[in-house]
PDB file of N, H, CA, C and O in Angstrom:
ATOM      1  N   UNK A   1     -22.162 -22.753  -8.426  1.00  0.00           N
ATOM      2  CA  UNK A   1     -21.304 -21.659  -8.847  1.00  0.00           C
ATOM      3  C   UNK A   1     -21.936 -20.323  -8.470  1.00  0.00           C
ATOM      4  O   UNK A   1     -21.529 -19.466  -7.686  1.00  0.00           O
ATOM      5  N   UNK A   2     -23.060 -20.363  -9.241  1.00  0.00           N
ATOM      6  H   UNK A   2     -23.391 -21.060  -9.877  1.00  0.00           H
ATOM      7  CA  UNK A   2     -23.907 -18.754  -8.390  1.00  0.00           C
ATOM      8  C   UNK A   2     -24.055 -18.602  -6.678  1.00  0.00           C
ATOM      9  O   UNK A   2     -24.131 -17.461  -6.222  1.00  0.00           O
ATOM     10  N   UNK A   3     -24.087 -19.590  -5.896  1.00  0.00           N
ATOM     11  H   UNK A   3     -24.025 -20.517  -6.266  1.00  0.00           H
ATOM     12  CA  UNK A   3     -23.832 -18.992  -4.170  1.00  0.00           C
ATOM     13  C   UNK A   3     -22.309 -19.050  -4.208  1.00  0.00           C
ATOM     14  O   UNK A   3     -21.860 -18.357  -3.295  1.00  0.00           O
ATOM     15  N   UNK A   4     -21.141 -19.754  -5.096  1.00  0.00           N
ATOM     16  H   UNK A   4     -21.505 -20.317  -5.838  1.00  0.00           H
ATOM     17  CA  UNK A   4     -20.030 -18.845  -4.508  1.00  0.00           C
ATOM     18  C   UNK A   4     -19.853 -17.447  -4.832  1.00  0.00           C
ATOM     19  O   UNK A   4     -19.453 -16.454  -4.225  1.00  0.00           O
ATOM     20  N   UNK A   5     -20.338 -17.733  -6.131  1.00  0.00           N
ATOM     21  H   UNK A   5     -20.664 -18.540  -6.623  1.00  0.00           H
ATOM     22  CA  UNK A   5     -20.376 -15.901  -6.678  1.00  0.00           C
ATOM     23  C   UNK A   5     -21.439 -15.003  -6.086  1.00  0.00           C
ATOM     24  O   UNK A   5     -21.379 -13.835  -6.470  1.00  0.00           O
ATOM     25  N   UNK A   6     -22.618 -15.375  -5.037  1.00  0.00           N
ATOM     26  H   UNK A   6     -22.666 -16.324  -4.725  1.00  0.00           H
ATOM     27  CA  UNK A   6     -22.914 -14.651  -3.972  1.00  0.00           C
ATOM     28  C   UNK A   6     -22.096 -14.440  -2.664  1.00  0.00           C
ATOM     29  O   UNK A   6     -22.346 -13.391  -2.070  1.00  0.00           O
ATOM     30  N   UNK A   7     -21.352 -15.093  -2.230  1.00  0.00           N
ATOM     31  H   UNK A   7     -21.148 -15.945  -2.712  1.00  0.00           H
ATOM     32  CA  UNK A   7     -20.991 -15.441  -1.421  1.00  0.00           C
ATOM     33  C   UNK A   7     -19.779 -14.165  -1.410  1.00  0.00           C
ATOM     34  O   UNK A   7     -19.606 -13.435  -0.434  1.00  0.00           O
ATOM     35  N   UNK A   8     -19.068 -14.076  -2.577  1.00  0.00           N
ATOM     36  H   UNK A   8     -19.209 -14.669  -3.370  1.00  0.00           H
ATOM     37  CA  UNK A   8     -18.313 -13.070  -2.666  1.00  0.00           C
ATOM     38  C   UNK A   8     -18.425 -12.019  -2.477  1.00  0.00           C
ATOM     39  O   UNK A   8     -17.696 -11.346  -1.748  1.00  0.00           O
ATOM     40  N   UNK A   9     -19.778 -11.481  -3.362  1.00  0.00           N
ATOM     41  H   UNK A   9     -20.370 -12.028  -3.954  1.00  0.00           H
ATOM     42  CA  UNK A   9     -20.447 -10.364  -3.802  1.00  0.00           C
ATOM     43  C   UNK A   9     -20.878 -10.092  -2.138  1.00  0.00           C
ATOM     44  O   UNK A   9     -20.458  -8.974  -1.839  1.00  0.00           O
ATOM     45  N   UNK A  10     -21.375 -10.557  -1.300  1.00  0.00           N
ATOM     46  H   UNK A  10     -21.716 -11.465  -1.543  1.00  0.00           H
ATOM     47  CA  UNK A  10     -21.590 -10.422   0.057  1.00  0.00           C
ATOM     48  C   UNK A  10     -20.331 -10.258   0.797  1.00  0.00           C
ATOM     49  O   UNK A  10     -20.682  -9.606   1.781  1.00  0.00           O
ATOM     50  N   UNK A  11     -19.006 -10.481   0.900  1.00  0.00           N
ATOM     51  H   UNK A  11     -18.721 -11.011   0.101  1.00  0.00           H
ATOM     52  CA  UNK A  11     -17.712 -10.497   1.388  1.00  0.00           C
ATOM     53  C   UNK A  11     -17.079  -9.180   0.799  1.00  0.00           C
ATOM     54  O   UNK A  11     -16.260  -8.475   1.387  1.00  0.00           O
ATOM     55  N   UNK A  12     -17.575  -8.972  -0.413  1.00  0.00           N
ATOM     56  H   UNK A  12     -18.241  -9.544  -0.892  1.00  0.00           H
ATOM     57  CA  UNK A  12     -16.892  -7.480  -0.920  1.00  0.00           C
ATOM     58  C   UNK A  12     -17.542  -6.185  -0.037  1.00  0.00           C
ATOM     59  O   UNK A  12     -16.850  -5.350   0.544  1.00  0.00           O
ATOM     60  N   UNK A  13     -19.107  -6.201  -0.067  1.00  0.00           N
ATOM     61  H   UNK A  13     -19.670  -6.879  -0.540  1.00  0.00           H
ATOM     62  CA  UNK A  13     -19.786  -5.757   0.593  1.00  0.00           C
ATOM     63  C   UNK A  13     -19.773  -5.357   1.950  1.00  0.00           C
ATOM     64  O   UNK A  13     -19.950  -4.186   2.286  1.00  0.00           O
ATOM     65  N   UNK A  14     -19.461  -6.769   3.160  1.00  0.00           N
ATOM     66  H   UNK A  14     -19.317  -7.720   2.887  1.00  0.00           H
ATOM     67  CA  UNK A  14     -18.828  -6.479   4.205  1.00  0.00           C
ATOM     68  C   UNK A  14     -17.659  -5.718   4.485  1.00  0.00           C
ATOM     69  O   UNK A  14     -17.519  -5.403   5.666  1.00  0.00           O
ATOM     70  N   UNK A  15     -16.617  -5.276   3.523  1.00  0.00           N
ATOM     71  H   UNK A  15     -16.731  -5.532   2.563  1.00  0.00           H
ATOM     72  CA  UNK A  15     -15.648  -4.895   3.860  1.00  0.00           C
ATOM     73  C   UNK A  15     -15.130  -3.668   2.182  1.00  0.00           C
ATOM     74  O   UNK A  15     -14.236  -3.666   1.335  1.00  0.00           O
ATOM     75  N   UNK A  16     -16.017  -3.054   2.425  1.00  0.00           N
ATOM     76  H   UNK A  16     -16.742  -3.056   3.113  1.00  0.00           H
ATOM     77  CA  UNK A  16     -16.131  -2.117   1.783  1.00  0.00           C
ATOM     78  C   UNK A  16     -15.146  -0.946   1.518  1.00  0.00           C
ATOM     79  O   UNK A  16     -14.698  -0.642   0.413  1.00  0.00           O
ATOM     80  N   UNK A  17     -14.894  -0.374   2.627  1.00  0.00           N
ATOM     81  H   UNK A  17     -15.258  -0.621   3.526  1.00  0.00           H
ATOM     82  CA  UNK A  17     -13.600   0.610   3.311  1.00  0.00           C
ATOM     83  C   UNK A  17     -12.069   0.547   3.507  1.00  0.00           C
ATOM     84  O   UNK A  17     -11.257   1.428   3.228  1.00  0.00           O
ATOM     85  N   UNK A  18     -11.766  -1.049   4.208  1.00  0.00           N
ATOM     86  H   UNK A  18     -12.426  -1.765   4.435  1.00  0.00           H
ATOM     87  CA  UNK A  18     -10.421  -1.468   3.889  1.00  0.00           C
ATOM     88  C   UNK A  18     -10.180  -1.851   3.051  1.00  0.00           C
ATOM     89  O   UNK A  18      -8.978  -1.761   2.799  1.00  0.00           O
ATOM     90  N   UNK A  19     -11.119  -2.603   1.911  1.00  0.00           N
ATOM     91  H   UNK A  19     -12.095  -2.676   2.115  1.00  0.00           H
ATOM     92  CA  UNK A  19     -10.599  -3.475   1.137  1.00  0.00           C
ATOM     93  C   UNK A  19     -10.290  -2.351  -0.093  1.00  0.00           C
ATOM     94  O   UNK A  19      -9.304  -2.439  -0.825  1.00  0.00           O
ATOM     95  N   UNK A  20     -11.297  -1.288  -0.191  1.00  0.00           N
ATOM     96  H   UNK A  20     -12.098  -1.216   0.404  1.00  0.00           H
ATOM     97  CA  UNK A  20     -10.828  -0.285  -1.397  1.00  0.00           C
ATOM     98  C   UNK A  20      -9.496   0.167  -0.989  1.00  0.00           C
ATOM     99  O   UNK A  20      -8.693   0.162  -1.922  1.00  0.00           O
ATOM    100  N   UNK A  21      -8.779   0.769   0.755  1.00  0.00           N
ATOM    101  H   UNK A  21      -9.432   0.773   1.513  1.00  0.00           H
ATOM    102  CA  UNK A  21      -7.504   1.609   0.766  1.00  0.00           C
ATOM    103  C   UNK A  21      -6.833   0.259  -0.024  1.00  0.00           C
ATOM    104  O   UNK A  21      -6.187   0.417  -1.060  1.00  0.00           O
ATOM    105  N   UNK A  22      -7.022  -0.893   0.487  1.00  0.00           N
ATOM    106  H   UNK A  22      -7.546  -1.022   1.329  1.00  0.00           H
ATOM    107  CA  UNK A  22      -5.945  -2.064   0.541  1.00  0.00           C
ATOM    108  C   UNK A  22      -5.548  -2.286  -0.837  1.00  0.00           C
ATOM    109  O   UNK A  22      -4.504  -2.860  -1.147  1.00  0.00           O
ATOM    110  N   UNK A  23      -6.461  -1.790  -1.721  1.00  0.00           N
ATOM    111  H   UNK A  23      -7.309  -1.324  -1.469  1.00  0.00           H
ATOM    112  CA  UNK A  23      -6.299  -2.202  -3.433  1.00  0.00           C
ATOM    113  C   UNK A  23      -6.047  -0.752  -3.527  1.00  0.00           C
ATOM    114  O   UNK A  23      -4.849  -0.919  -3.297  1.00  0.00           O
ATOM    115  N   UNK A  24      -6.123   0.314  -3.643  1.00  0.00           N
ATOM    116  H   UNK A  24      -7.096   0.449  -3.830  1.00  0.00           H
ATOM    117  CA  UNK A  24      -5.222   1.756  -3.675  1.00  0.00           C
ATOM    118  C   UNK A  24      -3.775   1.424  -3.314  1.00  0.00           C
ATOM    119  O   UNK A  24      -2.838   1.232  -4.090  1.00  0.00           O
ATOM    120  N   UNK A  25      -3.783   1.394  -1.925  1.00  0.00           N
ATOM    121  H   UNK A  25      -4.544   1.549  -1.295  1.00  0.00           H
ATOM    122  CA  UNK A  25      -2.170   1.260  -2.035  1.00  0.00           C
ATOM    123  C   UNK A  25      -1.465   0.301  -2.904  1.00  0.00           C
ATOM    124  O   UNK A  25      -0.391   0.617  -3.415  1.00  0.00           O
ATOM    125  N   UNK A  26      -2.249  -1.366  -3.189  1.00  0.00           N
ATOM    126  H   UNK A  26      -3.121  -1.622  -2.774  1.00  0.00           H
ATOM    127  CA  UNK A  26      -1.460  -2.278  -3.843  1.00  0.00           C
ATOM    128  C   UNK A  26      -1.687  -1.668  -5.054  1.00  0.00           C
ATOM    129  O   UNK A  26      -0.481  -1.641  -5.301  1.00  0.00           O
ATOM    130  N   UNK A  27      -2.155  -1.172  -5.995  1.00  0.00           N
ATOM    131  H   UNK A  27      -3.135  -1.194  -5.795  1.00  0.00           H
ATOM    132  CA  UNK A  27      -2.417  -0.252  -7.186  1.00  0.00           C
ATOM    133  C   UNK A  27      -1.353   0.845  -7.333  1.00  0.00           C
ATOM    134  O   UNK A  27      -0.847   1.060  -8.434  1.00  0.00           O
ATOM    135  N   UNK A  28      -0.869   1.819  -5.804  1.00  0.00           N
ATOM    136  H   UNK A  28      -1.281   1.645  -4.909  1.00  0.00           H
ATOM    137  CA  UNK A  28       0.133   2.546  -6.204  1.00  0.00           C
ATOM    138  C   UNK A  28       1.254   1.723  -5.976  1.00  0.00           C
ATOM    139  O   UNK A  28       2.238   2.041  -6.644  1.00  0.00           O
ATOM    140  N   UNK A  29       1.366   0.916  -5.349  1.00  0.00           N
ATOM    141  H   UNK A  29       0.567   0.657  -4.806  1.00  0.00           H
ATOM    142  CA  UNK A  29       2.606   0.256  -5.675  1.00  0.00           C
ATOM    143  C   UNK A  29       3.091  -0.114  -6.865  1.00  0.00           C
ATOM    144  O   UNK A  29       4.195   0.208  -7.305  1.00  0.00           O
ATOM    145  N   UNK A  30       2.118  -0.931  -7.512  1.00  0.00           N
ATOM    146  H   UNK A  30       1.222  -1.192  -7.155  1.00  0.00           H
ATOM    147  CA  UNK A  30       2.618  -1.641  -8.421  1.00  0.00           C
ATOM    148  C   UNK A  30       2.891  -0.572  -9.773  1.00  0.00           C
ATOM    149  O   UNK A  30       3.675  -0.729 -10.710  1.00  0.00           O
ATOM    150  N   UNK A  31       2.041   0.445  -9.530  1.00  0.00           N
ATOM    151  H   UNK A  31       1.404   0.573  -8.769  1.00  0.00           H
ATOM    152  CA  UNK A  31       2.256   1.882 -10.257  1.00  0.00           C
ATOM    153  C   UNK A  31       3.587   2.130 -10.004  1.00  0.00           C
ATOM    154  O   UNK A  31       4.415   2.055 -10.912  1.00  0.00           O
ATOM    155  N   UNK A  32       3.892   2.420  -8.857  1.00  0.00           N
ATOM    156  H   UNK A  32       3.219   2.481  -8.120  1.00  0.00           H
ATOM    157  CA  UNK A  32       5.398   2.845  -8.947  1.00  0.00           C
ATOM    158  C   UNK A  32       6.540   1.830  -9.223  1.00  0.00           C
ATOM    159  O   UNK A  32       7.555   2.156  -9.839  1.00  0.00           O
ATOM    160  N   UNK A  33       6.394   0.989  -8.895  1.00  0.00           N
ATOM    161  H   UNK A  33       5.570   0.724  -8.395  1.00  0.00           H
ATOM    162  CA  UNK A  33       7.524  -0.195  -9.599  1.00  0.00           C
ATOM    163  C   UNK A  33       7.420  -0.584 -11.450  1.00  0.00           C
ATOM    164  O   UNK A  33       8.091  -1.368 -12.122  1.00  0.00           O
ATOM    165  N   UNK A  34       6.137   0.463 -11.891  1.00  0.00           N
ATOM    166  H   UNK A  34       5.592   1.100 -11.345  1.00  0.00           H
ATOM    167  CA  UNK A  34       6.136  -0.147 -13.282  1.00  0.00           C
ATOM    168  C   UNK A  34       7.016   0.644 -13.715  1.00  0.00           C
ATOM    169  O   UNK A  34       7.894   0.341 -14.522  1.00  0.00           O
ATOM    170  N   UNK A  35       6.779   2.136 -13.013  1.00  0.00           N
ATOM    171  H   UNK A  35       6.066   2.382 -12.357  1.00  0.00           H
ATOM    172  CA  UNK A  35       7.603   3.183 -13.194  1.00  0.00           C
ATOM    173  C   UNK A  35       9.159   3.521 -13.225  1.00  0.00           C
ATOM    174  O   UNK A  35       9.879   4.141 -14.008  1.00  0.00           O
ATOM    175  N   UNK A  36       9.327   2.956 -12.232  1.00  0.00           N
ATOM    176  H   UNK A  36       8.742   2.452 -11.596  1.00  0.00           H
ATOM    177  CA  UNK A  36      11.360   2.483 -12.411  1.00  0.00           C
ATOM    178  C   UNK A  36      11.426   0.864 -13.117  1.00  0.00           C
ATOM    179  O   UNK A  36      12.588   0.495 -13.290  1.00  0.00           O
ATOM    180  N   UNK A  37      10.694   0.169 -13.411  1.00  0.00           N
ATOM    181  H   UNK A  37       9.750   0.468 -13.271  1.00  0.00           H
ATOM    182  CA  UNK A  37      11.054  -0.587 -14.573  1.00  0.00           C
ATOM    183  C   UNK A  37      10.697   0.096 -16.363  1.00  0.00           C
ATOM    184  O   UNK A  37      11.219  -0.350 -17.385  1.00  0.00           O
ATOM    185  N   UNK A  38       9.957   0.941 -16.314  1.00  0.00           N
ATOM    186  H   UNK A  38       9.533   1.303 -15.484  1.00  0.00           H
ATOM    187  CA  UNK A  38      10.282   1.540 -17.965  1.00  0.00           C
ATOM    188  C   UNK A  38      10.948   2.711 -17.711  1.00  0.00           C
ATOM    189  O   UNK A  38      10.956   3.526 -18.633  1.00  0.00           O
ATOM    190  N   UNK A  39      11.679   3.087 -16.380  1.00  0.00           N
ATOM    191  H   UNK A  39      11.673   2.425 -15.631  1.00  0.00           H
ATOM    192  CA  UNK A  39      12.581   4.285 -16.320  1.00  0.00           C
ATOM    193  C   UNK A  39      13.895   3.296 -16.633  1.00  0.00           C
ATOM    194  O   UNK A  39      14.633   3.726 -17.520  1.00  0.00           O
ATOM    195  N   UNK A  40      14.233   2.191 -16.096  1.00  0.00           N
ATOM    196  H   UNK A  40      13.634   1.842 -15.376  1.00  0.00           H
ATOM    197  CA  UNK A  40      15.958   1.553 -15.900  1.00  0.00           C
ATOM    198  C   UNK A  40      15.668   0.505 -17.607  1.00  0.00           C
ATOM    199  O   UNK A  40      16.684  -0.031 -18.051  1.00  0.00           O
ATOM    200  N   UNK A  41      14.577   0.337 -18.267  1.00  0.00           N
ATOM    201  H   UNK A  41      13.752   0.773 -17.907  1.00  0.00           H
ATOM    202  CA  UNK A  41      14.852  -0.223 -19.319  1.00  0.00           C
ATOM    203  C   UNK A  41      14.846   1.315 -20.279  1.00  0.00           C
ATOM    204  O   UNK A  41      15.847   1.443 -20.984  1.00  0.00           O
ATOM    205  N   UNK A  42      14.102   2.140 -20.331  1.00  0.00           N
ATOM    206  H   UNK A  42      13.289   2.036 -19.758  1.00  0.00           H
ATOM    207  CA  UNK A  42      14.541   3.055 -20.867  1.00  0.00           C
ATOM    208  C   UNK A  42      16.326   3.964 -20.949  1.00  0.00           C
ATOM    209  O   UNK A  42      16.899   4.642 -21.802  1.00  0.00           O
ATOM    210  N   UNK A  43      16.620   3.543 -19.739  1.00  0.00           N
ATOM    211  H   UNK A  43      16.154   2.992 -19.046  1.00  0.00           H
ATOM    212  CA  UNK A  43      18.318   4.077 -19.540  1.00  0.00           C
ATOM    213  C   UNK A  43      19.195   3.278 -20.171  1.00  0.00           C
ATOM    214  O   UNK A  43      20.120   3.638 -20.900  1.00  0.00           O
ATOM    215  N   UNK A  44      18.753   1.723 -19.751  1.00  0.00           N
ATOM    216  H   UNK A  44      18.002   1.430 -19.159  1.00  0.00           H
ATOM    217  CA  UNK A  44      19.224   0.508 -20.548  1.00  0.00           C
ATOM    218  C   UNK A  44      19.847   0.954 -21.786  1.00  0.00           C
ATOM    219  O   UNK A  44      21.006   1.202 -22.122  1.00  0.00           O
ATOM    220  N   UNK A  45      18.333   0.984 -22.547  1.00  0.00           N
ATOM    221  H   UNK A  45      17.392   0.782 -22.274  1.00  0.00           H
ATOM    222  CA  UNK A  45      17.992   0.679 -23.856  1.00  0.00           C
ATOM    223  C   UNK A  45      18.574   1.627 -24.589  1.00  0.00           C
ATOM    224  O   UNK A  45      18.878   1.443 -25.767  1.00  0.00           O
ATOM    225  N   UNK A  46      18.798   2.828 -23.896  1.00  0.00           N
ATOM    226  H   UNK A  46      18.550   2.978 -22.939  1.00  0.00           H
ATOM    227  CA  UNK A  46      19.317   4.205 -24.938  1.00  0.00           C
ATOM    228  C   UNK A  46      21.015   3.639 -24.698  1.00  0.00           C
ATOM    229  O   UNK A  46      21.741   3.752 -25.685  1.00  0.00           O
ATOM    230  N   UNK A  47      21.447   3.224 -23.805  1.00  0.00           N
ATOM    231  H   UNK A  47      20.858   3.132 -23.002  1.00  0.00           H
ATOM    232  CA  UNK A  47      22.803   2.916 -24.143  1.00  0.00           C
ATOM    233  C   UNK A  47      22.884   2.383 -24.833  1.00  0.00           C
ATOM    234  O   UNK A  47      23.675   2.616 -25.747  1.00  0.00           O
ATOM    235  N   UNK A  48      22.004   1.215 -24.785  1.00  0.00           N
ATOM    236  H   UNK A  48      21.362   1.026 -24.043  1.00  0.00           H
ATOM    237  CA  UNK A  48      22.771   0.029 -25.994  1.00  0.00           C
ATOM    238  C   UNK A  48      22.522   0.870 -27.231  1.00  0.00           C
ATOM    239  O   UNK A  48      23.454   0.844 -28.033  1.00  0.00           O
ATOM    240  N   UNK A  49      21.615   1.511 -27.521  1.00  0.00           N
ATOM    241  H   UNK A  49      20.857   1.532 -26.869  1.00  0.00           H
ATOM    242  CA  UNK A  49      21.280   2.312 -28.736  1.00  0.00           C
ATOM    243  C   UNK A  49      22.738   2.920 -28.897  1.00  0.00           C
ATOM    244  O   UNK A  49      23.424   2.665 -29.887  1.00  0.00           O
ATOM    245  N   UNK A  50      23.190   3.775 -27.820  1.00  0.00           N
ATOM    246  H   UNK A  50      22.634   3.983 -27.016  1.00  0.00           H
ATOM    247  CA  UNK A  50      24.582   4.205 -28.661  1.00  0.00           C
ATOM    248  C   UNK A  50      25.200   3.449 -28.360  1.00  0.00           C
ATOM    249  O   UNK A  50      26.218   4.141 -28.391  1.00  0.00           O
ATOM    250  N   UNK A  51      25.578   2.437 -28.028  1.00  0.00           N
ATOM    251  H   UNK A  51      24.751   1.874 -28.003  1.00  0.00           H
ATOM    252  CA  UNK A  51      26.683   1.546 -28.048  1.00  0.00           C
ATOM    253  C   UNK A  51      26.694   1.035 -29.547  1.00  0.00           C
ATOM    254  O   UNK A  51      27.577   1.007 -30.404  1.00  0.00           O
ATOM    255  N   UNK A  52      25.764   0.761 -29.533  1.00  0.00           N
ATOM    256  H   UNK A  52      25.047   0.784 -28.836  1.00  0.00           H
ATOM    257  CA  UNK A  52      25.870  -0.221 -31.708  1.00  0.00           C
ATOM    258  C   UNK A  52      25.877   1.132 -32.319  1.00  0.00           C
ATOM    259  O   UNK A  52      26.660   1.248 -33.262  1.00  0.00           O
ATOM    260  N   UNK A  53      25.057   2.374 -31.942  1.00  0.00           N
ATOM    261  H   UNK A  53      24.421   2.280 -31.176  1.00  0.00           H
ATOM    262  CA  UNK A  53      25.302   3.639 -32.926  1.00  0.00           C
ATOM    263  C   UNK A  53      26.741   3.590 -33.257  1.00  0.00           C
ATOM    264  O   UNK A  53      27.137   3.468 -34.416  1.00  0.00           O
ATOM    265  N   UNK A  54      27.669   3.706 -32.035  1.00  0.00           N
ATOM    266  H   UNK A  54      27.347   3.805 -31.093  1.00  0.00           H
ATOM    267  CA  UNK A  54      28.819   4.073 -32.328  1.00  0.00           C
ATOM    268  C   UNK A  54      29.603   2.969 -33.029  1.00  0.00           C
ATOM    269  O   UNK A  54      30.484   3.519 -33.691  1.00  0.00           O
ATOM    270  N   UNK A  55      29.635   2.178 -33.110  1.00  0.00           N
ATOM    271  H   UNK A  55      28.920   1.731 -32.573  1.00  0.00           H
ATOM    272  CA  UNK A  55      29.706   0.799 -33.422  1.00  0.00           C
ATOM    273  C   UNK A  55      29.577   0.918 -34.990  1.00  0.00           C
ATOM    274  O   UNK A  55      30.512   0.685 -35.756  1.00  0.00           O
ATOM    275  N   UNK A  56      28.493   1.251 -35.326  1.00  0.00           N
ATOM    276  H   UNK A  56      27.734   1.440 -34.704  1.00  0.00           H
ATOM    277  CA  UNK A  56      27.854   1.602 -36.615  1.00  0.00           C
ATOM    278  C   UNK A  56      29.059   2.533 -37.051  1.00  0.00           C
ATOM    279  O   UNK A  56      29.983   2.240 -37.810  1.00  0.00           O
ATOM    280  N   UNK A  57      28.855   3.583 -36.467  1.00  0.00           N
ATOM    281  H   UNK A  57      28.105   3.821 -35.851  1.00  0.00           H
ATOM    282  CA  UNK A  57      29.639   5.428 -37.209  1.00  0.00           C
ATOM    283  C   UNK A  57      31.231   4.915 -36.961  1.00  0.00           C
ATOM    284  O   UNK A  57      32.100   5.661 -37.413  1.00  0.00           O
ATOM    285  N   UNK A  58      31.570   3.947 -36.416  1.00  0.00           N
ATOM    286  H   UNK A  58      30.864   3.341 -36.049  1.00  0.00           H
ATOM    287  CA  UNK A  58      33.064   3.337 -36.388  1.00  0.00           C
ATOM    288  C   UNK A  58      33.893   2.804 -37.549  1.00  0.00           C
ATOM    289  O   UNK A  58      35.087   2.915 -37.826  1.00  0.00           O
ATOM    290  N   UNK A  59      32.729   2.105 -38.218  1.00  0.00           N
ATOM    291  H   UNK A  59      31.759   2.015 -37.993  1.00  0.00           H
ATOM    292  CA  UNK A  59      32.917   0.920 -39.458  1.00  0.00           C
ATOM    293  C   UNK A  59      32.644   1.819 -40.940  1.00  0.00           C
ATOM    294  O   UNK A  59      32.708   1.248 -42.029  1.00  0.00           O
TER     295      UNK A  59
END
């Protein structure tokens, strides 16, 4: 188990430069897709909020 976990630690090492942009960009990605998923459940969610509000103030 410890030479695969050298083995890595040596592979991170070699590739130092691409592998940090390569995890930045996959990092802002996934940043921005978290971002329009609690933006479209937030839009969601306030409708349904007034949908039963009104629902509620109806009865």
């Amino acid at each position: 188990m410890k030479k695969f976990a050298n083995s890595i630690v040596e592979f991170l090492k070699e590739e130092d430069g691409p592998t940090a942009v390569e995890y930045a960009v996959m990092l802002a990605l996934i940043v921005v897709v978290c971002l329009a998923a609690v933006g479209t459940i937030g839009t969601e969610s306030n409708k349904k909020f007034e949908e039963v509000g009104a629902a509620i103030a109806a009865n």
